[in-house]
C-alpha positions, 0 to 999 in steps of 0.5 A, a space after each residue: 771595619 768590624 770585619 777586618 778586626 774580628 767579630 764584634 763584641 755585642 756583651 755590653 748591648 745584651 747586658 743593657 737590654 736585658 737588665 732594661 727590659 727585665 727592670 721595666 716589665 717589673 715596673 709595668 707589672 707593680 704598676 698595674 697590680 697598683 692599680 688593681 689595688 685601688 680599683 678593689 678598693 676604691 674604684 678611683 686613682 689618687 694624684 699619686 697614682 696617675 703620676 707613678 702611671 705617668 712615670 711607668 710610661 716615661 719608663 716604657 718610652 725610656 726602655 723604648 729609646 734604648 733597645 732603638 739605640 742599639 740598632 745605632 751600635 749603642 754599646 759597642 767600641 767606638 772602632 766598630 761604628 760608622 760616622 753615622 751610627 755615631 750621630 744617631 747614638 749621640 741623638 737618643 743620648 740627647 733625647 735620653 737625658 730628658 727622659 730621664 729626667 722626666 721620669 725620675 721628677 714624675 716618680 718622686 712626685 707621686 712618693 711626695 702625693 703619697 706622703 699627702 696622705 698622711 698629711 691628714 694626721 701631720 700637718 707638719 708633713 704636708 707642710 714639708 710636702 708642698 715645698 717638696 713639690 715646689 723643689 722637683 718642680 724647680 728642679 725639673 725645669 732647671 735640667 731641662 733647660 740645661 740639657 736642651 741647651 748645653 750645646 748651641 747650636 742645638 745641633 752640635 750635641 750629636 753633629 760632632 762631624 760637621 759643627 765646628 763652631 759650637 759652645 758647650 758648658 761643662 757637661 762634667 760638671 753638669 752631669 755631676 751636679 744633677 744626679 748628686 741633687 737627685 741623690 740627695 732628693 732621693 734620701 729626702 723623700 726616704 726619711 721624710 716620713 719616718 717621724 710620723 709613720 712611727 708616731 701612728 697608730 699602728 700594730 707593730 708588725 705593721 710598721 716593721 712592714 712599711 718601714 721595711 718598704 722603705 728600707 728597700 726604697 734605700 736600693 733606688 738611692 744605691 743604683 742612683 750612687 752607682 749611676 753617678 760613678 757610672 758617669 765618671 767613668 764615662 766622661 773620663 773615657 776615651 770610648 765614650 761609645 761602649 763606658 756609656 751604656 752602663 749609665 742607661 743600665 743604672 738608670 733603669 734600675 733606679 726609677 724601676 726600683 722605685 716604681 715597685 717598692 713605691 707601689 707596694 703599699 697599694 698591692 695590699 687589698 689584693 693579698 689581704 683576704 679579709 679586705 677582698 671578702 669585705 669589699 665584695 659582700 659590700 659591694 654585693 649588698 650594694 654598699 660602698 664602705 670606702 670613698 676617695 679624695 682628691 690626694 688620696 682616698 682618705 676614707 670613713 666606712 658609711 651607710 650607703 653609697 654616698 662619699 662624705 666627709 671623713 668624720 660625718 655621717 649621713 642622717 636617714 630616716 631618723 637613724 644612721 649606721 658607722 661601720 667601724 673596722 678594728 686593729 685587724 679589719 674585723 668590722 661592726 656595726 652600731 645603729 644610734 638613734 637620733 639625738 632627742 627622738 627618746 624623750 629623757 635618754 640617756 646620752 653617751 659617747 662611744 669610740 669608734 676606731 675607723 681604718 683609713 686603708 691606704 695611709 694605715 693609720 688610725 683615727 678615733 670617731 667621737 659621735 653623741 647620741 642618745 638611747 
């Protein structure tokens, strides 16, 4: 057929397959520079880390099922394929939609168990995170569902040869519905932790930064508004087969998007030399200043290897020691005596401003002692 009319125009596959594999592998490596982050620091992965490392993954699956459909003609006119390039196309279309939706709802948690960080300042926005959990949850086994059943019998979604008795809901209005929530999902989770970022104590240029993350976040919620109109293009066209393929494009620009600036906060240790020289002298002197939580590393620097509590120290041998850190990471050590070994001390309060490295926020340790 292909032949009868002239060579066939592949620009629309080689422009999904590069925009698709130049997004994800922007993606693969904020993912793993995350986790090198962490790994610095920490030497653990959050519940924020192991979903984004589970939505990179869906991401790579996604990339995977694309660059498999072209091998059906995914991308061409319609004119240029057979009935069963047509069958298999319209089976990765299938499988496609559930993988996105996959992917989108696992990197929306992880932004949300992110936010539960902060939630140790705000309790407000844990609060609000919870009930943000609950909502991607919902709304991730309501798309599923749909997509799986929005043709009986199942078959009928790509078999559009031989299936004549089908029922289908309106795909339309479905389509519109569920990237318009996720729009708006999306802008959710982007102002949902303005009030508090701006209320911690932070240097300026601090929040500027963190803010600016953010403002860059807003281009995942862009590609998500083009997506959309990429979907109503592709309903109201009469070559399904070739308006399709800048759903996928879109798509890709969206969840990789959000990977990367969602990932930015953990690149930090890496590119701050002050942190590096800090957790290598500490760890050489057998020292570990930094533990972890369940949601997130929620940290106080204390003598020794053990992960306590924030805001309790560790009694040894009559003595303990806080290793506190200042507005740009400079640390110091204070040696108190236990309270009572001094008969007729004097006791006083010291403040002492302990860095939480991943929320950024600060928190003022009060400890009695006497001298």
């Amino acid at each position: 057929m292909a032949d009868a009319q002239g060579p066939v125009y592949r620009g629309q596959q080689i422009t999904l397959s590069t925009v698709a594999a130049i997004m994800t592998f922007f993606g693969v490596v904020a993912m793993c520079l995350r986790i090198a982050g962490r790994y610095l620091v920490v030497r653990k992965l959050g519940a924020d880390d192991w979903l984004m490392l589970a939505g990179t993954i869906m991401t790579c699956i996604y990339l995977f099922e694309i660059l498999y459909g072209i091998k059906f003609g995914s991308g061409l006119h319609g004119v240029d394929l057979t009935p069963p390039d047509m069958v298999g196309i319209l089976k990765l279309v299938y499988v496609i939609q559930l993988t996105y939706n996959t992917c989108t709802a696992l990197i929306k948690s992880s932004i949300v168990a992110f936010y539960l960080r902060l939630g140790s300042i705000d309790s407000t926005l844990r609060r609000v995170c919870y009930g943000t959990f609950a909502f991607i949850a919902v709304l991730w086994i309501v798309s599923q569902s749909v997509a799986i059943l929005q043709c009986l019998p199942i078959n009928a979604n790509w078999d559009i040869f031989t299936v004549t008795h089908k029922k289908c809901i309106n795909t339309l209005v479905y389509f519109y519905i569920n990237a318009g929530v996720n729009i708006l999902l999306d802008m959710w989770i982007l102002v949902m932790p303005i009030k508090t970022l701006t209320q911690i104590k932070r240097p300026k240029r601090d929040k500027i930064i963190l803010m600016a993350i953010f403002g860059v976040g807003g281009l995942s919620c862009l590609a998500g508004i083009i997506r959309l109109y990429t979907i109503r293009i592709y309903t109201q066209s009469k070559d399904p087969f070739y308006d399709g393929s800048p759903i996928n494009m879109w798509s890709m620009v969206e969840v990789n998007i959000a990977i990367v600036c969602a990932s930015v906060p953990a690149m930090k240790p890496l590119f701050h030399k002050t942190i590096r020289e800090r957790m290598t002298t500490g760890r050489s002197n057998g020292r570990s200043h930094l533990g972890g939580s369940q949601f997130g590393h929620q940290m106080i620097p204390l003598s020794g290897d053990d992960i306590s509590k924030p805001g309790t120290a560790r009694q040894k041998n009559a003595t303990y020691s806080v290793g506190a850190t200042g507005g740009e990471f400079s640390s110091s050590e204070e040696n108190m005596v236990k309270k009572g070994s001094l008969a007729g001390g004097i006791e006083y309060q010291r403040d002492f401003t302990v860095e939480e490295s991943y929320i950024h926020s600060s928190k003022v340790l009060r400890e009695g002692s006497a001298v």
